[in-house]
N, C-alpha and C positions, 0 to 999 in steps of 0.2 A: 397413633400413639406418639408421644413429643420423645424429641430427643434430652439427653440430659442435660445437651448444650442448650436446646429451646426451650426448656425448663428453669438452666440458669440464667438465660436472657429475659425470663418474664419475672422470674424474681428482683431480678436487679431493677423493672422498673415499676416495682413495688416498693423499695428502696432496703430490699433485702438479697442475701448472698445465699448461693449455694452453697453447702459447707459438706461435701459429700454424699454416697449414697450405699446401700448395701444392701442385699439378698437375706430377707429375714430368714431364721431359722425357729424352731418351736419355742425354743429356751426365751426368745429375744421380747417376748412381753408384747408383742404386737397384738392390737386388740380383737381385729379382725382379720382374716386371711388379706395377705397381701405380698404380691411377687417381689417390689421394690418398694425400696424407702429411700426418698430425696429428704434432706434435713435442711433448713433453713435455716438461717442467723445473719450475724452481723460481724465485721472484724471493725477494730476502732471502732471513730464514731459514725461508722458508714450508714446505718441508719436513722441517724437523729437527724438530718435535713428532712427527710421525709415524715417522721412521728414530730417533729416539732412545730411542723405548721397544721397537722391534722386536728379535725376536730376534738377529740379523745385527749388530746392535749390540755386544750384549754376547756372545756366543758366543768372542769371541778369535779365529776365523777370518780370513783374509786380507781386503783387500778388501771390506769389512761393505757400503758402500753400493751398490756395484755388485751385489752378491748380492742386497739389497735390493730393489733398482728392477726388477733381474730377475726377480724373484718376482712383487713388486708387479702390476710392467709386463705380464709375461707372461699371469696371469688373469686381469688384465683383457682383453686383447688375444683370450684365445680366446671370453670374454662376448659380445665385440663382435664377433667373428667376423671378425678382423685379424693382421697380424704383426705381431709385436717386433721392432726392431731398437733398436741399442746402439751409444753413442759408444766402449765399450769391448770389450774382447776381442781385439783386433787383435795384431800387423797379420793382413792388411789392415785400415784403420780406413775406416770408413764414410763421406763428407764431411762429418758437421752444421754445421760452420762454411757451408759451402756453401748447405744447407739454409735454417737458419736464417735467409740476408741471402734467399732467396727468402722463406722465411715471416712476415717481422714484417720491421720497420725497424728493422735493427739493421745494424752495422759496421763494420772493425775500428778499436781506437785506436790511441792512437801507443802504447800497452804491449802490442799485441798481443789483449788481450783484446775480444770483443766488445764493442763498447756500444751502450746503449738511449735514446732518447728520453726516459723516464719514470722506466726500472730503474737506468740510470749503469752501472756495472761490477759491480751485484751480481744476476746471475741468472746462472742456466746450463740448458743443454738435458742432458739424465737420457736420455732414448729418444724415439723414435717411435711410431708404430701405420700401415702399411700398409693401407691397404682398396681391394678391389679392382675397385672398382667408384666412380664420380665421388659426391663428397658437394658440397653447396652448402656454400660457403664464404663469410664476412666479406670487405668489400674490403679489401684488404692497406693495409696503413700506410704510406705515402710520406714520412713526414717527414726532416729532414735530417739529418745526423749532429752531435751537440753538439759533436764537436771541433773543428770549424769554425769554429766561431762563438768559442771559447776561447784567447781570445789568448795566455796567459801559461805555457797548458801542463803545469800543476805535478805532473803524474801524471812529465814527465821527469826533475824536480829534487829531489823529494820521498827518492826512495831512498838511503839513507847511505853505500852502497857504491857510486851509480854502477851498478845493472844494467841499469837499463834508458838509451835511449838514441836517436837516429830513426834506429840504424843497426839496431837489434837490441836481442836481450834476453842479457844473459850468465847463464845458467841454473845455473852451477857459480859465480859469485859470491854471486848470491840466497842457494845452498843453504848455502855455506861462514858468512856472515853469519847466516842463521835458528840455523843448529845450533850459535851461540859465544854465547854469555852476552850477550854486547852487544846480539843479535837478538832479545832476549825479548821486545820491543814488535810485533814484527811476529808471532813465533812466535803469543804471544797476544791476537791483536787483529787478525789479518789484515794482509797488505803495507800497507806504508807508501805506497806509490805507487797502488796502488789506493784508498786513505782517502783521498790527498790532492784524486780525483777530485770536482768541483762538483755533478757532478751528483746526487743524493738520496741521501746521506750516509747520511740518515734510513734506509735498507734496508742497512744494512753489516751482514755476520755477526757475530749474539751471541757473544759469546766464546766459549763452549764447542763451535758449529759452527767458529769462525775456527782455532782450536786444535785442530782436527779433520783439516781441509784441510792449512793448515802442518804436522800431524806425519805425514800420507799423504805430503806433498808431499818431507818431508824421507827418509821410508822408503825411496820410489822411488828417492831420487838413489841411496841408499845402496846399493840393492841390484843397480844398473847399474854399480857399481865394481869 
């Protein structure tokens, strides 16, 4: 059985990151019995060297990244002699939000998206790996969540339209803004309300991953009309 350091070294040269791991319990939506749960992701643009020269990329197929990580994800998973699972494919969707505030010290902000202690608003969890059997695990990260401590808030003020809000998120204002001319700062450079966040700036998607996300982001709304 791998360790969870030789686990995180076969991910990273998949061009994916360990992002914690935790001891499922009943409540926790796991699909099948499983001792541990490794979560995979990305902080910054750590994975876009890798998904940008990959096939999936450029093929003009749906869905490039998911198809991706699926691959990716999946031979690793049978090396290790694990399952895949995926924040996508659903419904059903699988909890990783859930997961996640188990595996690392992470939280959610007042935009909804998780945040990190270290990462700020720019990582994301990509999959899992299931083992079925108990791995020694890191002791979890207990720190506190930064918005706390952030008086002034400006992930709420920062958006030109008003989508975000402490009631909610208006996800049909976001879309209508990105996809009109005026939106071109956000289209290319990632939300505005997300940049505006204090915490490590320094990791915000390079343009060309940021412009990746926003035209996915904008595809989806399109195709739920």
């Amino acid at each position: 059985m791998p360790s969870y350091t030789d686990i995180a070294e076969r991910l990273a040269q998949i061009g994916l990151v360990a992002r914690g791991a935790f001891r499922p319990a009943e409540e926790d939506g796991v699909p099948d019995p499983a001792a541990t749960i490794v979560l995979a992701g990305s902080i910054g643009s750590s994975l876009w060297p890798a998904f940008s020269t990959a096939p999936e990329a450029e093929d003009g197929q749906p869905d490039p990244l998911d198809r991706w990580t699926q691959r990716v994800l999946s031979t690793l998973a049978l090396e290790l002699g694990a399952t895949p699972l995926f924040p996508f494919g659903g419904p059903p969707h699988l909890p990783f939000q859930r997961w996640a505030q188990k595996a690392e010290a992470v939280a959610p902000s007042p935009i909804g998206i998780l945040i990190h202690p270290d990462h700020g608003l720019w990582h994301a969890y990509r999959g899992a790996l299931a083992f079925a059997t108990p791995i020694d695990l890191p002791p979890r990260d207990q720190r506190a969540r930064p918005c706390d401590s952030c008086a002034t808030k400006p992930c709420l003020s920062t958006c030109p339209v008003g989508a975000f809000s402490r009631t909610g998120y208006d996800v049909a204002r976001c879309a209508s803004h990105i996809g009109a001319p005026e939106g071109g700062d956000c289209l290319g450079g990632s939300c505005l309300a997300r940049r505006a966040c204090p915490v490590a700036p320094d990791l915000a998607y390079e343009s060309a991953q940021a412009r990746f996300h926003m035209t996915a982001f904008l595809a989806a709304r399109r195709g739920k009309r």
